[in-house]
DSSP file (Angstrom, degrees, kcal/mol; ACC not computed):
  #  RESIDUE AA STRUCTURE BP1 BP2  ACC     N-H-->O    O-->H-N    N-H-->O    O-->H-N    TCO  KAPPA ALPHA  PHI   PSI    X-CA   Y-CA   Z-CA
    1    1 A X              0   0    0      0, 0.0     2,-0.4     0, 0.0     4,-0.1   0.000 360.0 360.0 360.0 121.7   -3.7   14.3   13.7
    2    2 A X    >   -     0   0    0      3,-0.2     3,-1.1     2,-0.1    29,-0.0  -0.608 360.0 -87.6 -96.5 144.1   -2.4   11.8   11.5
    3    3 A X  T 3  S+     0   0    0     -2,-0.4    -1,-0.1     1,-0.2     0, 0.0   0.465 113.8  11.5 -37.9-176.2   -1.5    8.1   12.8
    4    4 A X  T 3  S+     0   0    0      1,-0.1     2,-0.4    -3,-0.1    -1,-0.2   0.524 106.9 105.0  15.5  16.3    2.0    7.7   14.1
    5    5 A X    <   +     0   0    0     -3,-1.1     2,-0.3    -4,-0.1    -3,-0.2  -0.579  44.9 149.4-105.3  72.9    2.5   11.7   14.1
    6    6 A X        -     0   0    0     -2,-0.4    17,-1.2    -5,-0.1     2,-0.7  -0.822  51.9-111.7 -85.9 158.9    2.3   13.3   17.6
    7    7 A X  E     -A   22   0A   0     -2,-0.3    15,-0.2     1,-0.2     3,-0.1  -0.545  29.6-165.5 -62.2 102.9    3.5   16.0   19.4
    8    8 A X  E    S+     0   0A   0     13,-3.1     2,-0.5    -2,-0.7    -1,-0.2   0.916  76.0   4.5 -71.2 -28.9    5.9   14.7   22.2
    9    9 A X  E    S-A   21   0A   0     12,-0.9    12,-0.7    -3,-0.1    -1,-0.2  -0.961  75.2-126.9-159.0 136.0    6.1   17.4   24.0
   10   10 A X        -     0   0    0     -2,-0.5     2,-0.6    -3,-0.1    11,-0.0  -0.462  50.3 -92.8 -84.4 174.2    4.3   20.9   23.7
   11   11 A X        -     0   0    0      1,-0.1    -1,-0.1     4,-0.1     3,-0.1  -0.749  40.7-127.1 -73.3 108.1    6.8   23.9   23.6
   12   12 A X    >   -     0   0    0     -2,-0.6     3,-1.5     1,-0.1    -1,-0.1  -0.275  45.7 -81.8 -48.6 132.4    7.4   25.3   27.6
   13   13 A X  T 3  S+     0   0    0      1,-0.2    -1,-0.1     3,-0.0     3,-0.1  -0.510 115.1  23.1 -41.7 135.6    6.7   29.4   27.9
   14   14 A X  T 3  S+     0   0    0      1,-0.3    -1,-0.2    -3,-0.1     2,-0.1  -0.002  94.7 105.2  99.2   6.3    9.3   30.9   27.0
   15   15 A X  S <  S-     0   0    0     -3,-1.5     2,-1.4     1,-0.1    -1,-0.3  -0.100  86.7 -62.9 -93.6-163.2   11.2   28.8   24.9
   16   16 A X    >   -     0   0    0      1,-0.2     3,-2.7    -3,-0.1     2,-2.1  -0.502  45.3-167.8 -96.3 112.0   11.9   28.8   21.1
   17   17 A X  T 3  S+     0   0    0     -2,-1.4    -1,-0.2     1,-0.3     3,-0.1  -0.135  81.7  73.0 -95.4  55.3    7.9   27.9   19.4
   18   18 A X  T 3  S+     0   0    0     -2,-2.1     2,-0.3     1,-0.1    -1,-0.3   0.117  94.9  52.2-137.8   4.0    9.7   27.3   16.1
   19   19 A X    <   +     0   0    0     -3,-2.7     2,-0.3     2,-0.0    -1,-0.1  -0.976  62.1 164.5-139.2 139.8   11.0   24.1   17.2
   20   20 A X        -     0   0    0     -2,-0.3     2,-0.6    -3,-0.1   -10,-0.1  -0.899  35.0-122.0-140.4 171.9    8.9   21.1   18.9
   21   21 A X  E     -A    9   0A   0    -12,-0.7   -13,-3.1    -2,-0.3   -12,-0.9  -0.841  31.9-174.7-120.6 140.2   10.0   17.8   19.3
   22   22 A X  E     -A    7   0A   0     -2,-0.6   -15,-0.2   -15,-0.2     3,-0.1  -0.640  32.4-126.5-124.5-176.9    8.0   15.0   17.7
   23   23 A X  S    S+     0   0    0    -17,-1.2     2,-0.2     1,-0.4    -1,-0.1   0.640  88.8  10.9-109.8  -7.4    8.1   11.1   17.7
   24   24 A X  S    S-     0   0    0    -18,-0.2    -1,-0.4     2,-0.0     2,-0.2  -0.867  80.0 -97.5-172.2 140.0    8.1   10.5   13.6
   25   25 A X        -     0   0    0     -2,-0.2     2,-0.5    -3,-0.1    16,-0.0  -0.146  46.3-161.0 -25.3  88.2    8.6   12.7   10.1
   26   26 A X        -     0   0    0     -2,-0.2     3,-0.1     7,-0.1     5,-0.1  -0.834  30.0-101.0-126.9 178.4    5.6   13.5    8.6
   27   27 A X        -     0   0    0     -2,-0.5     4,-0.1     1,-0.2    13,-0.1  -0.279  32.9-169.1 -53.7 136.1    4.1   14.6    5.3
   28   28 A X  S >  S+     0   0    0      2,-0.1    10,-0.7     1,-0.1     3,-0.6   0.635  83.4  62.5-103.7 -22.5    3.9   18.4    6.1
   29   29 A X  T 3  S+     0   0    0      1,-0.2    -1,-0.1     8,-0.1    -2,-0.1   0.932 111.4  28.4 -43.9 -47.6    1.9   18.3    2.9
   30   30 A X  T 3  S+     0   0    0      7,-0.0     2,-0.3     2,-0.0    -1,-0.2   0.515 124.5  51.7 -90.6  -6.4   -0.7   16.3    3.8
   31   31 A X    <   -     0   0    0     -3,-0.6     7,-0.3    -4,-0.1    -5,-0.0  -0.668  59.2-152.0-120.5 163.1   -0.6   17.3    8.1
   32   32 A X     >  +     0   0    0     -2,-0.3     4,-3.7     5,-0.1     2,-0.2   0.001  47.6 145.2-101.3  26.9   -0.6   20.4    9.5
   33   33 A X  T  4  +     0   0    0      1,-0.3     2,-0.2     2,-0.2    -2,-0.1  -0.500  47.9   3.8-115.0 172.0    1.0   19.6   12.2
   34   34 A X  T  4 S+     0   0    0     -2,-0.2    -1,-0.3     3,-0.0     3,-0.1  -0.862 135.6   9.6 -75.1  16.4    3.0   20.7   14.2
   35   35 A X  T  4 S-     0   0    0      1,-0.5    -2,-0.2    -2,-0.2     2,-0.1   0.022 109.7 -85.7-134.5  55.0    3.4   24.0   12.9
   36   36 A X  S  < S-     0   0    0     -4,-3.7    -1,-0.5     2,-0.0     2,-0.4  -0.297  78.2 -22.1  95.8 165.8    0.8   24.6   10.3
   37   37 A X  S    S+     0   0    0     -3,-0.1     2,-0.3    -2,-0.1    -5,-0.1  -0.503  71.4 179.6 -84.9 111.6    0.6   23.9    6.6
   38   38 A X        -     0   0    0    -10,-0.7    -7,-0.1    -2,-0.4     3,-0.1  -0.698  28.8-133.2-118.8 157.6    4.2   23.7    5.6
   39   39 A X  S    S-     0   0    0     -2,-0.3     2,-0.2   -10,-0.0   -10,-0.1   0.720  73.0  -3.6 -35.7 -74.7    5.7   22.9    1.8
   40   40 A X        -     0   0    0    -12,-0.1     2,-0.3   -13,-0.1    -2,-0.0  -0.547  56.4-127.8-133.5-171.7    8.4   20.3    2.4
   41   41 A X        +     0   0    0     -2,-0.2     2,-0.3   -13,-0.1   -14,-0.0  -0.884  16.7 173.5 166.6 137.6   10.4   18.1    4.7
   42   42 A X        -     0   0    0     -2,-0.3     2,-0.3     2,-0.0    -2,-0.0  -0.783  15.3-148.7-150.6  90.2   13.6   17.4    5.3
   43   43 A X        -     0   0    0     -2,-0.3     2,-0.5     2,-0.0    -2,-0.0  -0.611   8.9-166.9 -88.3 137.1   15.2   15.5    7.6
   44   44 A X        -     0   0    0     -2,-0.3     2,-0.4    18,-0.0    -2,-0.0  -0.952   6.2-152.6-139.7 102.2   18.5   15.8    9.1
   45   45 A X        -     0   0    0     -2,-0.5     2,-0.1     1,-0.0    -2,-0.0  -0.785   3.9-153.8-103.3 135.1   20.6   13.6   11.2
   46   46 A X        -     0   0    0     -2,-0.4     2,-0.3     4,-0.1    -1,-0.0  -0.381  14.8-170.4 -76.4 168.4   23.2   14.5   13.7
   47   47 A X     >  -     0   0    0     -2,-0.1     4,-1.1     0, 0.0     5,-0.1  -0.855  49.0 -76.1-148.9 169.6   26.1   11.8   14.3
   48   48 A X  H  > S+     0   0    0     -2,-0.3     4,-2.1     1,-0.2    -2,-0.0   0.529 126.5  57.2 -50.9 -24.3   28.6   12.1   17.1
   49   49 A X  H  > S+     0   0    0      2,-0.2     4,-0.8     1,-0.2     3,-0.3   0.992 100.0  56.1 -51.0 -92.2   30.6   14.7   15.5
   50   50 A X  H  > S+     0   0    0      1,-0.3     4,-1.3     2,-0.2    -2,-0.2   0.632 108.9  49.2 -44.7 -27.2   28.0   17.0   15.2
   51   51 A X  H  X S+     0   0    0     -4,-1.1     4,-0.8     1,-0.2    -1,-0.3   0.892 108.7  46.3 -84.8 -44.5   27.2   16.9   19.1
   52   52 A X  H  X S+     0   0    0     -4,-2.1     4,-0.6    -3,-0.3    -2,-0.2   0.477 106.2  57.6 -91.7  35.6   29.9   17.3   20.4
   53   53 A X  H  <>S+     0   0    0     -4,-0.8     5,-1.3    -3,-0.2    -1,-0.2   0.765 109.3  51.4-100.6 -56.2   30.8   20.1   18.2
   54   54 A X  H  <5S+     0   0    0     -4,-1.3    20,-0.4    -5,-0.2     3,-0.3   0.343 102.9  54.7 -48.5 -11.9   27.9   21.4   19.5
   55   55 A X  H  <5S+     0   0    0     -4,-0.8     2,-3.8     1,-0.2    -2,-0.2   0.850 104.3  65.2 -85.9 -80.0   29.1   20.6   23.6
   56   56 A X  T  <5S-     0   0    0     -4,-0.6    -1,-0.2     1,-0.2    -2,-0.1  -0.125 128.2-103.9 -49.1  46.9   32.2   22.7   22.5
   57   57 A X  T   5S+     0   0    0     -2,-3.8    -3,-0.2    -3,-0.3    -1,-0.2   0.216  79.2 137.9  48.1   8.0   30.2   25.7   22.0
   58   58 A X      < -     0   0    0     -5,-1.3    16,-0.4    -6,-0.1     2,-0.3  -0.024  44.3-131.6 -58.4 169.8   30.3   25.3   17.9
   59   59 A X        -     0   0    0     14,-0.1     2,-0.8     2,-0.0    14,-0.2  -0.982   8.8-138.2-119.6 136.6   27.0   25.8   15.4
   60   60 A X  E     -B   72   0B   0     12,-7.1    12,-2.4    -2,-0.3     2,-0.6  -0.797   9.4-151.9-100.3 136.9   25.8   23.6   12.8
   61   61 A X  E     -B   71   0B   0     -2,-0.8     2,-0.2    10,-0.2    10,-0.2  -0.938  11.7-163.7-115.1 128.6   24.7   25.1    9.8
   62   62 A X  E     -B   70   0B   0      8,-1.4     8,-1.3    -2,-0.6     2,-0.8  -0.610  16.5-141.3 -97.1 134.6   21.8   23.0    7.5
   63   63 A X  E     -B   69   0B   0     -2,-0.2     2,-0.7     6,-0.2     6,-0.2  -0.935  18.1-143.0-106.8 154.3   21.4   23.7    4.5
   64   64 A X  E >> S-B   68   0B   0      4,-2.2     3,-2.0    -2,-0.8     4,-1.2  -0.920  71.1 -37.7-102.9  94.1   17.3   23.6    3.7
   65   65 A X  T 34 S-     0   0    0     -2,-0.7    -1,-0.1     1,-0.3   -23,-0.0   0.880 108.7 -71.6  31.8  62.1   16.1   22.3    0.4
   66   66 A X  T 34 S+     0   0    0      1,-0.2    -1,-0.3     2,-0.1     3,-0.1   0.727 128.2  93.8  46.2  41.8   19.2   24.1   -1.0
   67   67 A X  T <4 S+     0   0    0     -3,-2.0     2,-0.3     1,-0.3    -2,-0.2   0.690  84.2   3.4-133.4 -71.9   17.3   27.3   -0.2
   68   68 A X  E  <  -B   64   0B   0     -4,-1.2    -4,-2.2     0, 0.0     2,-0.4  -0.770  60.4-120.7-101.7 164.1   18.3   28.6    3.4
   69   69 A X  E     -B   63   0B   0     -2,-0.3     2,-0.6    -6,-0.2    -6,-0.2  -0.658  15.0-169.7 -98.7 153.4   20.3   28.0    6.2
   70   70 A X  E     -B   62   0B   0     -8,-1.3    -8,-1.4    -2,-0.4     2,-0.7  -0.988   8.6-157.2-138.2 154.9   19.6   27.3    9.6
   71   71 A X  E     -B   61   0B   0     -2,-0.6     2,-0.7   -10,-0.2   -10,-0.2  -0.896   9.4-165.8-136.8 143.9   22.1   27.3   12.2
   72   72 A X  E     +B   60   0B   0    -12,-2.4   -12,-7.1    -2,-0.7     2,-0.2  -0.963   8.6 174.2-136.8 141.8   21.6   25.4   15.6
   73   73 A X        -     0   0    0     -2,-0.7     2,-0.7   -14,-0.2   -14,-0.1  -0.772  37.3 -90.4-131.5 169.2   23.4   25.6   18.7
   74   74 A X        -     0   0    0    -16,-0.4     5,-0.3   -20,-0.4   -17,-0.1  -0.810  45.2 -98.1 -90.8 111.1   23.2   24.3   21.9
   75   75 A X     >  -     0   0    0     -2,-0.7     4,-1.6     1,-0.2    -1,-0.1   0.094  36.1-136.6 -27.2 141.7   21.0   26.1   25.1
   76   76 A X  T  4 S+     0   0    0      2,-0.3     4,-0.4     1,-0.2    -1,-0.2   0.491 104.5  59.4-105.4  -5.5   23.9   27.7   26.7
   77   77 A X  T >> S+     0   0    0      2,-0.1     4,-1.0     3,-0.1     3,-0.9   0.867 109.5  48.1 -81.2 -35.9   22.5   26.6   30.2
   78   78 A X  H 3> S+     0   0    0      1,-0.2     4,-1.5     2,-0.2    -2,-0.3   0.838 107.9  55.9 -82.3 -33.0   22.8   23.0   28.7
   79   79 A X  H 3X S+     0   0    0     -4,-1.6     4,-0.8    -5,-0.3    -1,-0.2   0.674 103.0  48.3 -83.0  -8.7   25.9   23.6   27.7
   80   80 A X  H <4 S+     0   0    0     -3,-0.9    -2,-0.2    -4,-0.4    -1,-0.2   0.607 107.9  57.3-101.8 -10.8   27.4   24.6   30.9
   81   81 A X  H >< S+     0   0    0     -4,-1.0     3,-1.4    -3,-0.2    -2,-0.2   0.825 100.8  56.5 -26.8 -67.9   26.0   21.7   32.5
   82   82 A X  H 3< S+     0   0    0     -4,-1.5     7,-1.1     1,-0.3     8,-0.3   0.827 100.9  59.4 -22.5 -71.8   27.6   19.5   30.3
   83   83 A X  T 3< S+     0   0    0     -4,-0.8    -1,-0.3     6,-0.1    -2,-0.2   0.435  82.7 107.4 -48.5 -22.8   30.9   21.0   31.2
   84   84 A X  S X  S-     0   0    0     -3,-1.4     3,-3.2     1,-0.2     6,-0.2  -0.341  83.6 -86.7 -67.2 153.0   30.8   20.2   34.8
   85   85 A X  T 3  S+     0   0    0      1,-0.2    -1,-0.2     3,-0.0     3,-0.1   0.042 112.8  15.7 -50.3 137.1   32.8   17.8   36.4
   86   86 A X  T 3  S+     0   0    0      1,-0.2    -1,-0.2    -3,-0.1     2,-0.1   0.641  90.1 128.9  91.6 -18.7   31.2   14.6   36.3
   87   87 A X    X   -     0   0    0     -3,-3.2     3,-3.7    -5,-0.2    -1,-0.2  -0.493  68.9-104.7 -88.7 170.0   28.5   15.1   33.5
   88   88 A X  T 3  S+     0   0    0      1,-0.3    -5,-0.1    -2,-0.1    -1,-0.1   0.527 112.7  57.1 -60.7  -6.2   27.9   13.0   30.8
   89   89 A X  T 3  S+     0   0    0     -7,-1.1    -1,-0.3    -5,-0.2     2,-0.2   0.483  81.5 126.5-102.7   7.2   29.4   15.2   27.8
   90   90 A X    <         0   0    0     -3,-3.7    -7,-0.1    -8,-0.3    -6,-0.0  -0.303 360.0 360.0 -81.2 154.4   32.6   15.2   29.7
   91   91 A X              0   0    0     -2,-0.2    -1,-0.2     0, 0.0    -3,-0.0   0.496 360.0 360.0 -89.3 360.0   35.9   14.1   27.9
C-alpha cells in the first residue's frame, strides 16, 4: 500500500465494486490499488450544482481523459431519503 493511500471503506455485498471510496488520489501507475494496475488518473470535483442536480434525480456525465464517459447518479434509496420532509437535501 503506498503512504497516505488507503482504502476507507471496503465495498458492502452487493453494491457497485467498481467504485470504492478512498482518503487521497494516488499514482495508479505506480499503486495498484484500489482496483488493480490502472493507466491514469483523473480527478473530478463536484460543486454544489452538481449535487443537487443529482438530489433532483439528474446524471452527471464525466468525460474521462477525453476518451469515455461515465455517468453517475445518485442511489435511488438515497435519493428518496433526501426528499422527505425534514432531511438535509430539502429546499
Amino acid at each position: 500500500m503506498i503512504e497516505g493511500f488507503k482504502l476507507y471503506k471496503e465495498t458492502p455485498m452487493g453494491s457497485d465494486s467498481r467504485i470504492a471510496i478512498v482518503d487521497a488520489i494516488c499514482d495508479v501507475e505506480q499503486s495498484e490499488q484500489p482496483f488493480g494496475k490502472r493507466w491514469r488518473q483523473e480527478e473530478v470535483v463536484l460543486n454544489a450544482e452538481h449535487l443537487a442536480a443529482l438530489q433532483e434525480g439528474k446524471l452527471l456525465a464525466l468525460d474521462v481523459q477525453g476518451e469515455y464517459v461515465v455517468f453517475v447518479k445518485l442511489d435511488t434509496a438515497v435519493a428518496a431519503t433526501l426528499k422527505e420532509p425534514g432531511q438535509a437535501g430539502e429546499r
